[in-house]
C-alpha positions as CSV (number, residue, x, y, z in Angstrom):
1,X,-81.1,-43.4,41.0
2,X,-84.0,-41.0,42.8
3,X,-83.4,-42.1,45.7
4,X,-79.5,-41.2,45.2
5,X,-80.2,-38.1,43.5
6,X,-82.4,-36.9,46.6
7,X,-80.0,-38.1,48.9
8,X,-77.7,-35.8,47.1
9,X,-79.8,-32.8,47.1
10,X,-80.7,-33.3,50.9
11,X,-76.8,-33.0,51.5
12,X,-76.5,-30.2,49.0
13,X,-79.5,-28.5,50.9
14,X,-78.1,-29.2,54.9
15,X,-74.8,-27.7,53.9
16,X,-75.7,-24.9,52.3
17,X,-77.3,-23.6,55.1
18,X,-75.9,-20.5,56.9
19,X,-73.7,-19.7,53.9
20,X,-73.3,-20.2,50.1
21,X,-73.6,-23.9,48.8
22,X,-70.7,-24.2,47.4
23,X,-68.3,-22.8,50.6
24,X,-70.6,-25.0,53.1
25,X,-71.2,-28.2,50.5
26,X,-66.8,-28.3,50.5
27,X,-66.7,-28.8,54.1
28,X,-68.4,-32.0,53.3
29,X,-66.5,-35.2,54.3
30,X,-64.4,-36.2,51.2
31,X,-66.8,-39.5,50.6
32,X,-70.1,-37.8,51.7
33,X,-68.9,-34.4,49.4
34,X,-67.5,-37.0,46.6
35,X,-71.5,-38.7,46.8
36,X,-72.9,-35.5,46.5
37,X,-70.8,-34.0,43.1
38,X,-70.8,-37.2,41.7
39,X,-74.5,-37.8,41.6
40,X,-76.0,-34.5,41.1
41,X,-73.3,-34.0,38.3
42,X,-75.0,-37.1,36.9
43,X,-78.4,-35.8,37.3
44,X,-77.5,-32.3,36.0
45,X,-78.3,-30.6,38.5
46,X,-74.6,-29.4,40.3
47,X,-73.5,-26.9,38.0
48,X,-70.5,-25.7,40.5
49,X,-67.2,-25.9,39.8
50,X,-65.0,-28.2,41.6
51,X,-61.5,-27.1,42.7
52,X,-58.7,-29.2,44.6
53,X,-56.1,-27.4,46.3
54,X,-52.5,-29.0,47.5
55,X,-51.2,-26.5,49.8
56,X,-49.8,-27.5,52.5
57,X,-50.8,-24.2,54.5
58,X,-53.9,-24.5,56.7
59,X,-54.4,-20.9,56.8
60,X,-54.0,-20.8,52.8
61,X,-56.3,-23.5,52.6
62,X,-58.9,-22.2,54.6
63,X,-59.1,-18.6,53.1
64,X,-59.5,-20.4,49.5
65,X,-61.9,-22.6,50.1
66,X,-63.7,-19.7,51.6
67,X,-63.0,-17.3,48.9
68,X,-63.5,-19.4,46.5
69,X,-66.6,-20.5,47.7
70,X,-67.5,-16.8,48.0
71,X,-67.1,-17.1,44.1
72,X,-69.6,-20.1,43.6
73,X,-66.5,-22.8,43.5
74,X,-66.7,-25.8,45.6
75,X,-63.1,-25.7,46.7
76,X,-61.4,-29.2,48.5
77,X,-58.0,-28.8,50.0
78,X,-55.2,-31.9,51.2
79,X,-51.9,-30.8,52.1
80,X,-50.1,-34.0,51.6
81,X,-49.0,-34.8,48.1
82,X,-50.6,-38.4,47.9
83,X,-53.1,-37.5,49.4
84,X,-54.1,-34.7,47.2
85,X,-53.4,-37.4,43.9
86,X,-55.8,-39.8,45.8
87,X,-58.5,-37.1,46.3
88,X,-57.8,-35.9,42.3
89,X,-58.8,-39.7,41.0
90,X,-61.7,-39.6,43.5
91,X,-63.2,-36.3,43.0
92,X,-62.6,-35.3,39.5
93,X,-62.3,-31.8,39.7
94,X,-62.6,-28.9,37.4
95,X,-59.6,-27.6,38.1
96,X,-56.1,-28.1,40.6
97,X,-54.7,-25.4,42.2
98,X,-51.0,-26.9,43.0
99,X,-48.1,-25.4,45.2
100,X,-45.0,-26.0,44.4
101,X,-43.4,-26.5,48.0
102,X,-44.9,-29.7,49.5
103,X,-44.0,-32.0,52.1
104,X,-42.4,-35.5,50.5
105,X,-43.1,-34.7,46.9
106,X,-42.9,-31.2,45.1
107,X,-45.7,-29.9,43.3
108,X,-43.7,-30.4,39.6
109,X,-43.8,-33.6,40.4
110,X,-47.4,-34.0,41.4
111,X,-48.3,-32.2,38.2
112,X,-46.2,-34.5,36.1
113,X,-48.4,-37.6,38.0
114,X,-51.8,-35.7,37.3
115,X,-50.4,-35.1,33.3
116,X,-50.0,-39.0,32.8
117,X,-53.4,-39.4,33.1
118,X,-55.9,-36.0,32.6
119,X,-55.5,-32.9,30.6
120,X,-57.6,-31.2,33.6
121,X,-56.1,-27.6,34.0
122,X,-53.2,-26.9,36.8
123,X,-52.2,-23.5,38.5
124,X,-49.0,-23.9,40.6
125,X,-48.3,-21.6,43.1
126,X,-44.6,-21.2,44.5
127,X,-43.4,-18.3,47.0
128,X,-39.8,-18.8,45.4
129,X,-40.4,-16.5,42.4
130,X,-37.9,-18.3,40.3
131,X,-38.8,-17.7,36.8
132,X,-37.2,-21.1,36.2
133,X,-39.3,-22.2,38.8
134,X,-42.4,-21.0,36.3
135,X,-40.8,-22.3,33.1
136,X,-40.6,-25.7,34.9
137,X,-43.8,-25.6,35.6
138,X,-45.1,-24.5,32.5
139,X,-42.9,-27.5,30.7
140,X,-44.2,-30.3,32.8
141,X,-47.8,-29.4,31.7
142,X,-49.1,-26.4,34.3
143,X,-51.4,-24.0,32.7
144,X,-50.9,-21.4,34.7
145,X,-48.1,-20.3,37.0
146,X,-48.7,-17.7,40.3
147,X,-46.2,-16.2,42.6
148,X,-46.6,-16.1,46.4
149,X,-47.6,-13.7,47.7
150,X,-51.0,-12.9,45.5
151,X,-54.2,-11.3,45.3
152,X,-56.8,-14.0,46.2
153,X,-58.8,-12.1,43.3
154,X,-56.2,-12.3,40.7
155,X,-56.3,-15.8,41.4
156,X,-60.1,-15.8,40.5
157,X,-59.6,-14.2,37.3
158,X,-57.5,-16.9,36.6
159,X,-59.6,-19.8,37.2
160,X,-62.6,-18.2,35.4
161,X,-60.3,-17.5,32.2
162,X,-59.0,-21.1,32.5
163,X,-62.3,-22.8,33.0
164,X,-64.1,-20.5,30.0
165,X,-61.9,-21.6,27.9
166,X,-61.7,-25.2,28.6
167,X,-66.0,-25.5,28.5
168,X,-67.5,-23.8,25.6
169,X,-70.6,-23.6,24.4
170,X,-72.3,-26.4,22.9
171,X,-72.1,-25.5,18.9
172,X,-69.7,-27.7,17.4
173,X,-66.7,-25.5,15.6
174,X,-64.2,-28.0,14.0
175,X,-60.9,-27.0,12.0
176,X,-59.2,-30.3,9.9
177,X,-55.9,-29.5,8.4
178,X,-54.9,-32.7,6.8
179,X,-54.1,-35.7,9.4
180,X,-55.0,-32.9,11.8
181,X,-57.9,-32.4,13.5
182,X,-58.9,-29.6,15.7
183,X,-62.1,-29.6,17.8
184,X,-62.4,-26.4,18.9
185,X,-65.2,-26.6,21.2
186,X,-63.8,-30.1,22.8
187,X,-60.6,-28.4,23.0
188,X,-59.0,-31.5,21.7
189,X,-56.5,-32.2,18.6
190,X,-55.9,-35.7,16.9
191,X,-53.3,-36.6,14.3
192,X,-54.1,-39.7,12.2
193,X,-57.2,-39.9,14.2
194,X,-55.1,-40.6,17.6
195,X,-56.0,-37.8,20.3
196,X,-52.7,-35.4,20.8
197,X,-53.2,-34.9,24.3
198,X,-52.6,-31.0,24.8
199,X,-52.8,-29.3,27.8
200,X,-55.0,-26.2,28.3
201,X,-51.8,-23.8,27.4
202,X,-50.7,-26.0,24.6
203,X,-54.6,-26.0,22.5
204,X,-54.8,-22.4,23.4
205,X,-51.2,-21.6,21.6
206,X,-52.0,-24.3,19.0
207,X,-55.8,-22.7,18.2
208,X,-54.7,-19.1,17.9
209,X,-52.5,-19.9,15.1
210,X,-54.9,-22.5,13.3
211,X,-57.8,-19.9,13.5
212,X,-55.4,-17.5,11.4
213,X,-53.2,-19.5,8.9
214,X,-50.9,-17.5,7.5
215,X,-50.5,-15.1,9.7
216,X,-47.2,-14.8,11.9
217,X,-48.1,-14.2,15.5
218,X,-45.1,-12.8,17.6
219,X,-44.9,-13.9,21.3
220,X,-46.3,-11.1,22.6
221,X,-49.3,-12.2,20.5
222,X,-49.0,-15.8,22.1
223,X,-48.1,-14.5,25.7
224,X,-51.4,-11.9,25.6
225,X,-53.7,-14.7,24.3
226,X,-52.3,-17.4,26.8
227,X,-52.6,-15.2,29.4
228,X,-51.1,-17.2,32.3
229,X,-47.7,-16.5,30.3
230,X,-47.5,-12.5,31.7
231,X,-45.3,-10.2,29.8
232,X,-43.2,-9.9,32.0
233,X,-42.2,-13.5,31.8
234,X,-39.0,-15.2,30.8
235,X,-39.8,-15.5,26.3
236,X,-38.4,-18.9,27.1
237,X,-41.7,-20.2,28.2
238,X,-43.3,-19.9,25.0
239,X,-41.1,-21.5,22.6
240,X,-40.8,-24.4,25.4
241,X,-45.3,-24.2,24.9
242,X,-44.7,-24.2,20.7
243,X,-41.9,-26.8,21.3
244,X,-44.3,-29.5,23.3
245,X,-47.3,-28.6,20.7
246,X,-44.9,-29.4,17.8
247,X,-43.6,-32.8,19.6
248,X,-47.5,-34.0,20.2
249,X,-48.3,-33.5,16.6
250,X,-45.2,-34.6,15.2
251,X,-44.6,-32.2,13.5
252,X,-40.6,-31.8,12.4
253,X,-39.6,-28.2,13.3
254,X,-36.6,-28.4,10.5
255,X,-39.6,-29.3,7.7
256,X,-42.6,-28.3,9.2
257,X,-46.2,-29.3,8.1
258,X,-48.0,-27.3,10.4
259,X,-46.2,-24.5,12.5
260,X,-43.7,-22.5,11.0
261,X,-41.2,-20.3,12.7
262,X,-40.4,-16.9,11.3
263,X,-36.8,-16.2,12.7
264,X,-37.3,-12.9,14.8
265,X,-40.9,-12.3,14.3
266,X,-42.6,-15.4,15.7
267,X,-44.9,-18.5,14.5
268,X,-47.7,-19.4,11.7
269,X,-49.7,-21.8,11.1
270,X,-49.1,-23.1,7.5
271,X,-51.3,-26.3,6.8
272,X,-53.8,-26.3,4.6
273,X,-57.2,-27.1,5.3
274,X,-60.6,-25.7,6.6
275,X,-62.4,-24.4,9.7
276,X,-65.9,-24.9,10.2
């Protein structure tokens, strides 16, 4: 494995010269950058970020992978669908930064294939501005939602907010209501000891409301917290986010055991239990 982890490094070290690692190690070919991640990830020593984008824009990809690099991400960018689902299985990354607009498969549908098999967070971009284009989205699993035309900074915020709140510190804060268990710091729910599967917006909504039971939180509340839902955003989105939580859980929104709506005001969490 030393001789691995040094081959690693070495790579690390030649393409970081003339720039930041992480914008020079993402220019990387995809094996050679793949080798690199994968073993100094095991060794503990790559501490970056990785990021895939599937744009189909050459000029959008370049300027993210530089910005982003700029930002200590090591950003990788296909603009073919299946090609970008190829390089997801391969590389792992933190975090997919999707458009919606792609050549022979749209972006929902790319985010429904990444769903089936990893919780890992999505932003979908889209220069159609539909705001069923976001609730689509949104239902289909996406954690975030961006319109075209954008600040590449504002996109930044977005990643960092994502990413702090899918890896937490390493002090172990549990909630069990029940048949329901919340790991707050694995960001992970099970039911009956089977894992839920909830997407970053979906444990975010569902944690709010566990950390306070008993308290109703309106949508505002939800929209603030989940951040990617913006105010100014169709109030659709988050009972379609409350809906999906309640399915996972099976939890019967006509006899509820553990999310409650309050007709006109909003939701609360109602099981009993305790938080560690």
């Amino acid at each position: 494995m030393s001789s691995a982890r040094n081959f690693a490094a070495s790579s690390w070290n030649m393409a970081s010269t003339g720039g930041t690692a992480a914008s020079s190690v993402a220019r990387l070919p995809l094996d050679q950058l793949w080798w690199t991640v994968a073993t100094l990830r095991i060794s503990g020593e790559f501490m970056a970020d990785t990021i895939l984008i599937i744009e189909d824009d050459p000029d959008l990809q370049d300027l993210l992978r530089e910005y982003l690099g700029g930002f200590g991400f090591v950003a990788h960018a296909e603009g073919y669908p299946e090609e970008g689902l190829k390089t997801f299985k391969m590389l792992a990354p933190d975090l997919v930064i999707l458009d919606v607009m792609l050549p022979g498969m749209n972006g929902f549908e790319v985010c429904r294939r990444i769903r089936q098999e990893s919780e890992t967070p999505i932003i979908m971009l889209t220069a159609r501005g539909d705001v069923m284009d976001r609730v689509a989205g949104l239902e289909i699993g996406a954690d975030d939602y961006l319109p075209k035309p954008f600040e590449p900074r504002e996109l930044v915020a977005r990643i960092q907010s994502i990413l702090r709140r899918s890896q937490r510190g390493s002090v172990r804060d549990m909630g069990e209501f029940g048949r329901l268990r919340i790991d707050f710091d694995l960001r992970a729910a099970s039911v009956d000891d089977k894992d839920v599967g909830l997407t970053t917006t979906e444990f975010n909504a569902l944690a709010l409301l566990a950390r306070r039971p008993g308290k109703t939180f309106s949508r505002d509340d939800l929209m603030q917290e989940l951040r990617g839902l913006d105010s100014d955003s169709f109030n659709r989105s988050i009972d379609i986010t409350m809906s999906r939580v309640r399915q996972k859980l099976g939890d019967d929104p006509k006899a509820p055991t553990f999310i409650k709506t309050v007709w006109g005001a909003g939701y609360v969490f109602i099981a009993q239990g305790h938080h560690d």
